[in-house]
N, C-alpha and C positions, 0 to 999 in steps of 0.2 A: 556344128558348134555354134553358139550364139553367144553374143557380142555384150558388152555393157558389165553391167558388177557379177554376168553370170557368162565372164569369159572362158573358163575352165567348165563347162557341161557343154554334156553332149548326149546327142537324143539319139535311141535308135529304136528295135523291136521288140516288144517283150516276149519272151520267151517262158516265164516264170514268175509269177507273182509275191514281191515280198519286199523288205526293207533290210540294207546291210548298210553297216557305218562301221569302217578299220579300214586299218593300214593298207596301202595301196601298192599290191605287186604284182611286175611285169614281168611274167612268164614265158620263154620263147622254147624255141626246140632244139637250139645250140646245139653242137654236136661237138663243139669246138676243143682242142688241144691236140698233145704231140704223145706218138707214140715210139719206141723202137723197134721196129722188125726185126724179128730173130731168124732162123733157120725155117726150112719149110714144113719142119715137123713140127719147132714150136707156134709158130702160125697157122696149122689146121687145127693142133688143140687149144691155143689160144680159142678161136672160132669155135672149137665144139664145145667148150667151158664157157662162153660166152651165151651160143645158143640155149644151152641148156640152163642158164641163170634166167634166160629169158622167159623161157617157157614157164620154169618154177612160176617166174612174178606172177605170169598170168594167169597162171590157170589158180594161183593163191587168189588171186582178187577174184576172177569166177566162178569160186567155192563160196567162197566170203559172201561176195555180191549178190549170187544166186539170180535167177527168175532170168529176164529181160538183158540185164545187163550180162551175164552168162553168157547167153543167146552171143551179143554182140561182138564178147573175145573171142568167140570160139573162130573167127573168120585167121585171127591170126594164129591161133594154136596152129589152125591146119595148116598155115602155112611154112611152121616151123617142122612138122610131120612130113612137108611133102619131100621125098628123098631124091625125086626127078631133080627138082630147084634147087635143093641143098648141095647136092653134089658137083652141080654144076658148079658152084661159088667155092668147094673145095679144090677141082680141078683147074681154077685160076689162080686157086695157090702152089698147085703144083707147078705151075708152068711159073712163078715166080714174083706174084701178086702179093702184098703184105696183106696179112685179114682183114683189117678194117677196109682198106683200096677194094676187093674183092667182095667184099659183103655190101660195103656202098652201091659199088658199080651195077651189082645187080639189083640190087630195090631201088634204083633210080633208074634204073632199065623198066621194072616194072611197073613203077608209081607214071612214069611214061605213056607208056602204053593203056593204064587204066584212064590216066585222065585226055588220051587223046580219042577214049573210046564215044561212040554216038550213045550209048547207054549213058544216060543220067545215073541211074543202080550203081557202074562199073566206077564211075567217075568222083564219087561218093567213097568208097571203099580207099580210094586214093590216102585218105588222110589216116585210114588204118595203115597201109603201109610206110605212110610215113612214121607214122607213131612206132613202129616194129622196129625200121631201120633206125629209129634215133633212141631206145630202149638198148637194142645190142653194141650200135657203135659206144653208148656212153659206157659198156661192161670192158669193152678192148680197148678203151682210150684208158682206162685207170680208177673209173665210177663206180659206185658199184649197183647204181642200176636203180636205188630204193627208190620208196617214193620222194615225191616234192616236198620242199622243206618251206612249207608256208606259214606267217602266225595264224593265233586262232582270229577269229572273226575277221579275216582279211577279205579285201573285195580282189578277187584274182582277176586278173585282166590280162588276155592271149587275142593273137590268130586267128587261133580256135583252138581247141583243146579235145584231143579224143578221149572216146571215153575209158582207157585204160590209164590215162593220166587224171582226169573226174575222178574214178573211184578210187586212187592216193591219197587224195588229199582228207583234210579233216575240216567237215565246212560248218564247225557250230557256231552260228552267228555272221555265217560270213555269205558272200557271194558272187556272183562269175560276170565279168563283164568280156563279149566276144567282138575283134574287131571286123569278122566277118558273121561266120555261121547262121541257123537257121531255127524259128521256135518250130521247127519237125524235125530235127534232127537227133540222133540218139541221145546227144548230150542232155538236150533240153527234154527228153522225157522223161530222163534219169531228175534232171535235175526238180523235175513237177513233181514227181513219185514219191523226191525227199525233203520238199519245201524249201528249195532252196532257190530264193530269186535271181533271174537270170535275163541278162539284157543282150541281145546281140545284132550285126549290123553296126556298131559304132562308128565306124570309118574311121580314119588314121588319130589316134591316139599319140600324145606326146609322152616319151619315156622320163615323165618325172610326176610327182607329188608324193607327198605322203603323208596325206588321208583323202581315202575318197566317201560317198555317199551315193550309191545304187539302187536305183527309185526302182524295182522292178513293176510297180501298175503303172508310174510315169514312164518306163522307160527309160531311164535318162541315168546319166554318170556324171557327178561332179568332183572336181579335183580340189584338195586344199581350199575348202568351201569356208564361205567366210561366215561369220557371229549371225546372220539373218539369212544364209542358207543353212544352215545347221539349223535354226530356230524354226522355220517353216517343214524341213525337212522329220525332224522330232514328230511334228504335229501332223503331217501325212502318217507317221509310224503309229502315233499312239491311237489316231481315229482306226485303222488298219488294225491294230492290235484288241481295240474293242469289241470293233467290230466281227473279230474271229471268236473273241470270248462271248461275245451273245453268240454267234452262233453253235458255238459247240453246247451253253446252255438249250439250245433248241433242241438239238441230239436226242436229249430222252423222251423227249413229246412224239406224238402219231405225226406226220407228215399232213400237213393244210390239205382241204381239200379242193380240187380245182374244178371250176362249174361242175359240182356235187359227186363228183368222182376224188379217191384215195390215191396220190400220185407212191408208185413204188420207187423206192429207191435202193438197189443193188450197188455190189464193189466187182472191180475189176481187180484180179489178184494175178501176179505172177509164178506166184513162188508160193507153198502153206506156211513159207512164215512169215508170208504179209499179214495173215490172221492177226501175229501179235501185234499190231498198230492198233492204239487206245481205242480208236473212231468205231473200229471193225465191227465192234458188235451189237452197233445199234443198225445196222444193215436190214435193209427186207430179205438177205439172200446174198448169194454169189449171181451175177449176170454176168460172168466171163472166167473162167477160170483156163489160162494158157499153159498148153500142156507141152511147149515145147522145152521151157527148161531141166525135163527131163532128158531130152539129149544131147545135153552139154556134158555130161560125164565124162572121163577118161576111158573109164574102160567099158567105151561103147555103148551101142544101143542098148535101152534101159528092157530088160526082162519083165512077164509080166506080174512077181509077186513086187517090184520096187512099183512099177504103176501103181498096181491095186494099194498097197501101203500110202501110197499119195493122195490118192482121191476117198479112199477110208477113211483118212484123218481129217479131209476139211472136208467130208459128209459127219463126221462123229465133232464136228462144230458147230457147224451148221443146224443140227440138230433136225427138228420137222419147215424150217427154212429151204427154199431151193437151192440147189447147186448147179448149176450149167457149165458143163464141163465141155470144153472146144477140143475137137481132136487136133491133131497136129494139124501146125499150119507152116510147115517146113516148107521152106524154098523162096524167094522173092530177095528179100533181104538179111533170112535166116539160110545161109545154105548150113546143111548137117553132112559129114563123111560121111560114108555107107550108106547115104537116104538118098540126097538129093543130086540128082545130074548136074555134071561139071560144063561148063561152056557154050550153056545157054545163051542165045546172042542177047537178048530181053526177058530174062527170069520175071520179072514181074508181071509180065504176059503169058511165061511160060509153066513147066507143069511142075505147081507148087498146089498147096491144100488138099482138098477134097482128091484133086486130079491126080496129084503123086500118090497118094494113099493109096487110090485105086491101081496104080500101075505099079504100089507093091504090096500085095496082098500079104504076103507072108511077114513085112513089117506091120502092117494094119490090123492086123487078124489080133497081134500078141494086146494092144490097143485094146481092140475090142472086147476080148476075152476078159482085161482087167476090170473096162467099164461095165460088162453085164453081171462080174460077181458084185460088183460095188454098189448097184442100180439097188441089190436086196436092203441095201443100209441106211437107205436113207431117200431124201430128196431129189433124186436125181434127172438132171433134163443131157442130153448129149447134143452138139451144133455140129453139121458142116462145115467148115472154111473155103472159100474159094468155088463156089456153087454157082455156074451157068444156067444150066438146061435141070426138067426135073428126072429126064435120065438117069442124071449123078446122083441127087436122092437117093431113087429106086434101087441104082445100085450098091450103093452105100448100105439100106436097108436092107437088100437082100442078103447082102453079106454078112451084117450083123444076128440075122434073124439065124443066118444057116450057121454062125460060131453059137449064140445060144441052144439051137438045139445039141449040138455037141456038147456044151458043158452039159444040159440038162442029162443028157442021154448017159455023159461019164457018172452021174449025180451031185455033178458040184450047183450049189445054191446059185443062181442067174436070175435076170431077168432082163426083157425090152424095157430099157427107157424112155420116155418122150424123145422124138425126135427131129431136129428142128434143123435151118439153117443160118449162115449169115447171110444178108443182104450186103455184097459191098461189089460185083458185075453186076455194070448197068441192065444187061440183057436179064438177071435174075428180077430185078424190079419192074422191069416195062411188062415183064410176063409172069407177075406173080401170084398170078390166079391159077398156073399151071403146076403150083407148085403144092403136093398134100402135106403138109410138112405141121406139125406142132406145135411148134411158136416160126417166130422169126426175130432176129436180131441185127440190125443196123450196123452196120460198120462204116461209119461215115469217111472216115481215114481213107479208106481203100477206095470208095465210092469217087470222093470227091475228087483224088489225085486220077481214077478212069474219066469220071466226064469231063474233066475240065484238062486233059492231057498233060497235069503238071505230075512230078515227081517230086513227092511230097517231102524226101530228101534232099533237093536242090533248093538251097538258102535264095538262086536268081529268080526264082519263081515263086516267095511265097507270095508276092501283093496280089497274084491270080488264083491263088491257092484258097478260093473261098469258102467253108465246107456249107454258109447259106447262102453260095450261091443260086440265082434262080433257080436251074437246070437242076443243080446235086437237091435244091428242095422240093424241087414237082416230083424226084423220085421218095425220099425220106416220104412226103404227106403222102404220095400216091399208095406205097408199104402201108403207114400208119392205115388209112381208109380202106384199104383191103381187110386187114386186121378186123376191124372193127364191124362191114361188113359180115365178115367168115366167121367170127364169135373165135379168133385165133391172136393169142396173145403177140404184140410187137413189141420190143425194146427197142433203146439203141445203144450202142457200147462205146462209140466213138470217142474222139476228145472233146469235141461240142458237147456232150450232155454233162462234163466238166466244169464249161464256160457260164456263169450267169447269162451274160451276155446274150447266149443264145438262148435261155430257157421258155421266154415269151412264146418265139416262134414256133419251139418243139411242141410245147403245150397247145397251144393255138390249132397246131396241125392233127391233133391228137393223139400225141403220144400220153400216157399214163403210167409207163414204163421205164425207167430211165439206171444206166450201171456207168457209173462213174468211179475216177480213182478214189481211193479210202482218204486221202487226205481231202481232197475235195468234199466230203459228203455233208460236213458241219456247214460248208457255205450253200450250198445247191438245197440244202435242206431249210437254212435260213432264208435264203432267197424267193422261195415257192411261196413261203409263209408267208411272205411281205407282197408277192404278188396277186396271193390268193386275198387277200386285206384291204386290196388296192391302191398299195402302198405303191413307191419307184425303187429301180436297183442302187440307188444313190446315186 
């Protein structure tokens, strides 16, 4: 906090870039009020009425939601599936436990144990479970569970806030202030993906005002701001607001060129109906398309004519554009039922992407099969995820080649796609001449959180969490220069190729390739222009 006529602001991390100005409210996770116990019959179906209102919510919001944020409920779906842990918390009712005491007792057993866990990953998930235990207790205390009752363009100020409480809410105009959390944490990916500015780090927050003003490029949160914060405040929004208007007028022009090379600019999609976002289709392409919000379903791993329908339809968008489609990248902080192994002590070390694919052919195969009739349709490039050694290529490609000759041989239309990987194991970069691969794609996210040993999850680590740091940049340029080398195309997909910020550098090291979120593309594309000019980022 800082002292003088700007008593009431307060500075933290930006998480989000954007301007919000409304009503000011403080959202907690209360669980709070009285219930009466009944018999122990009506106390397990209290509980099973309860669970099941819970479950509804969720999996309503990750239908809704789709892509990414799917991906992130599905951690508590499974946990209201699992019938080991469920029954346990019934059999405390039988022994004489009212629902709510017995459904507490065990998610605060659990949330225990995950956050006394050495796993950063494990410790992280904590605030899923809390988000679950205070969704059902609010159904058995007499709530009914809906979402948050926020106004419109309110600046919401919490704790932290998980993301199944985020995608309740209705943020048009409004924005999130966090008195902990992290700009790498689900929240704030969700909240970049929908423009919606987000400050977090605040530290202790006082429970009163009412109106705040949420700097999300300043960072900063002011309370009951007076006639000359409000006035400066205005004038950060409306430069910010210009400034997005030239650049979306940029949009329809070619991309500057940088020392006499065409910079590409790709979108990251999660979901085909990020397609519909206005931005989308001035795109050079798809450079990421993430093919795990496919198994977030209910009823299971997805079969392969729902694949191929999925990557059909953002190839019959895409038109003679590329499409780069990632195969699954299940496991780490996506675990999937029926895919990915339970009890991993370090999942993010452990066998997630390429690795798990491999060690379950008969889920990979159905993958594959969709991507090689789809590869006939259009532009199609396929990635790796999680790629070591060039081993896992080889075998990946082997596999794919032996499911195409199958389609061929049945006579269904197929073919080999380009086939490429991601850069995000350091060991794939230091040795990436070993790899025959046709393209490559950066994944600076995963990269930066292996070199620099931070868990790009844990909010206490981000001030180390540097994705240009030295190290994470001698591998990014050392990729780029192979590339360029080898006559082998490099992108990168990361959150850096998002950031202005970073763009100098990227360019400088030689990238030419860049897949950024859709909302981002009007600035990153403004940006280049002003650099290519030899203009400043302002």
């Amino acid at each position: 906090m800082q002292g003088g006529a700007a008593a009431l602001t307060y500075r933290g991390r930006t998480a989000s870039i954007g301007f919000a100005h409304g009503p000011f409210v403080l959202v907690n996770a209360s669980t709070s009020g009285e219930r009466v116990a009944g018999s122990l019959v009506e106390e397990a179906l209290a509980l099973r009425k309860a669970i099941d209102a819970a479950s509804g919510q969720i999996a309503e919001l990750a239908a809704i939601a789709g892509g990414e944020a799917a991906q992130i409920l599905e951690f508590q779906v499974a946990l209201l599936e699992d019938e080991d842990f469920i029954e346990a918390i019934f059999a405390a009712i039988g022994e004489g436990d009212a629902a709510d005491v017995a459904w507490c007792s065990a998610l605060e057993a659990q949330i225990a144990d995950y956050n006394a866990a050495e796993d950063e990953y494990l410790k992280a998930r904590s605030s899923d479970l809390a988000d679950l235990r205070d969704r059902v207790m609010a159904i058995l205390r007499g709530g009914v569970g809906q979402a948050l009752t926020v106004p419109s363009g309110a600046v919401v100020c919490a704790d932290d806030l998980p993301p199944s409480r985020f995608l309740e809410i209705d943020w048009s105009g409004g924005g999130l202030a966090l008195l902990r959390g992290s700009p790498t944490s689900h929240v704030a990916m969700l909240a970049r993906a929908r423009g919606i500015p987000m400050v977090v780090q605040l530290g202790a927050v006082p429970e009163l005002g009412a109106t705040a003003l949420l700097d999300g490029e300043g960072a900063t949160l002011e309370l009951d701001p007076s006639a000359e914060q409000l006035r400066l405040f205005e004038k950060r929004r409306d430069i910010h607001r210009k400034s997005r208007a030239s650049a979306r007028a940029i949009l329809r022009r070619p991309t500057a060129l940088w020392r006499g090379e065409r910079i590409k600019l790709f979108i990251n999609i999660q979901h085909v109906d990020d397609l519909a976002h206005a931005d989308a289709q001035y795109a050079d392409g798809i450079g990421l398309m993430r093919t795990e919000f496919l198994l977030t379903g209910r009823g299971g791993l997805p079969d392969e004519e729902a694949q191929f329908e999925a990557y059909d339809a953002v190839l019959r968008w895409a038109g003679q554009r590329p499409v780069t489609i990632r195969t699954f990248d299940a496991g780490g902080d996506k675990p999937v039922p029926g895919f990915t192994l339970d009890g991993e002590a370090n999942p993010f070390l452990g066998v997630r992407g390429l690795r798990l694919c491999l060690a379950r052919p008969e889920i990979f195969a159905v993958q594959l099969r969709a991507l090689a009739r789809a590869a006939v349709r259009g532009n199609l490039k396929v990635m790796f995820p999680m790629v070591t050694s060039a081993d896992e290529l080889e075998a990946g490609r082997k596999l794919f080649a032996e499911i195409l000759r199958r389609l061929q041989a049945d006579g269904i239309a197929a073919t080999l796609p380009e086939l490429g990987i991601m850069v995000e194991v350091p060991a794939a970069a230091l040795a990436i001449n070993s790899f025959k691969a046709a393209f490559f794609s950066i994944g600076s996210n995963d990269l930066a959180q292996y070199v620099l040993a931070c868990d790009r999850s844990n909010g206490a680590l981000t001030p180390l969490m540097d994705p240009l740091h030295p190290a994470v940049f001698e591998l990014i340029a050392r990729t780029a220069e192979h590339g360029r080398r080898a006559g082998v195309s490099v992108s990168l997909c990361g959150d850096i190729a998002s950031d202005p910020r970073c763009l100098p550098a990227l360019l400088n090291c030689g990238l030419r390739e860049l897949s950024v979120t859709t909302s981002a593309l009007a600035q990153i594309k403004q940006t280049i222009d002003r650099l290519s000019s030899g203009g400043s980022l302002g």
